[in-house]
N, C-alpha and C positions, 0 to 999 in steps of 0.2 A: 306424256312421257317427254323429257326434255332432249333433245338431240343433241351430242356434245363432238365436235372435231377429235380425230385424233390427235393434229398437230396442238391440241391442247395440252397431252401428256407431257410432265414434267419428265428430264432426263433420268430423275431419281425412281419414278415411277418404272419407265425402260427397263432402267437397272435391274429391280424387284422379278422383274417378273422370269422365272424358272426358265431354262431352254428347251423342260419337256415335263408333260404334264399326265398325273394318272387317271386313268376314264375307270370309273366306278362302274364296272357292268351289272351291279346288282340293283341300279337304277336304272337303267336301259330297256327301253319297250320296244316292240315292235314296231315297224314302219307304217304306221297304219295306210298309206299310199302304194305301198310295194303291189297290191291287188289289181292296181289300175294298169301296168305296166305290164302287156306280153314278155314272155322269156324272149329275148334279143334287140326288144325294142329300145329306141335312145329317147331320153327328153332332149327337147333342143330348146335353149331361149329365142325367142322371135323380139330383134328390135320393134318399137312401140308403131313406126311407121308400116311393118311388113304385118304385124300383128294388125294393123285396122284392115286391111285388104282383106286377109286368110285368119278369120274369125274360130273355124272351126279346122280338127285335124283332119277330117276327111277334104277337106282344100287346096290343105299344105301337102297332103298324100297325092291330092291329082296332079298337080303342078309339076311336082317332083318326078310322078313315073314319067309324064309327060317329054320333060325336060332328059330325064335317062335315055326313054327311047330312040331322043335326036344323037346322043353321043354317039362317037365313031366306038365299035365294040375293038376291050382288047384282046386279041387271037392268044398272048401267052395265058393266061386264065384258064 
């Protein structure tokens, strides 16, 4: 597949294109990833250097309670 810049697009092209667009939901599937994801949980991207340390999410989980516990608790909560 060729990769193309965007600053390749011609002004005219800009021009063309609609300022809103309609999404056909009668092609729309299911997320097939939605399964993996507890109800509250968040994806987070990991830059590529923090991602070679903490390989796996139970890592990034201990880290993190770890790091929580040090905080000063806040009393309004």
């Amino acid at each position: 597949m060729k990769k193309t810049r965007t600053s390749n697009k011609t002004p005219e092209a800009q021009e063309n294109m609609l300022p809103e667009y309609r999404f056909d939901y009668r092609k729309a599937r299911p997320n097939r990833f939605a399964a993996k994801f507890q109800r509250g949980s968040r994806a987070v991207v990991l830059d590529p250097d923090v991602a070679a340390v903490f390989s796996t999410p139970e890592s990034v989980n201990a880290v993190l309670r770890a790091l929580i516990e040090t905080m000063p608790q806040n009393s309004s909560s």
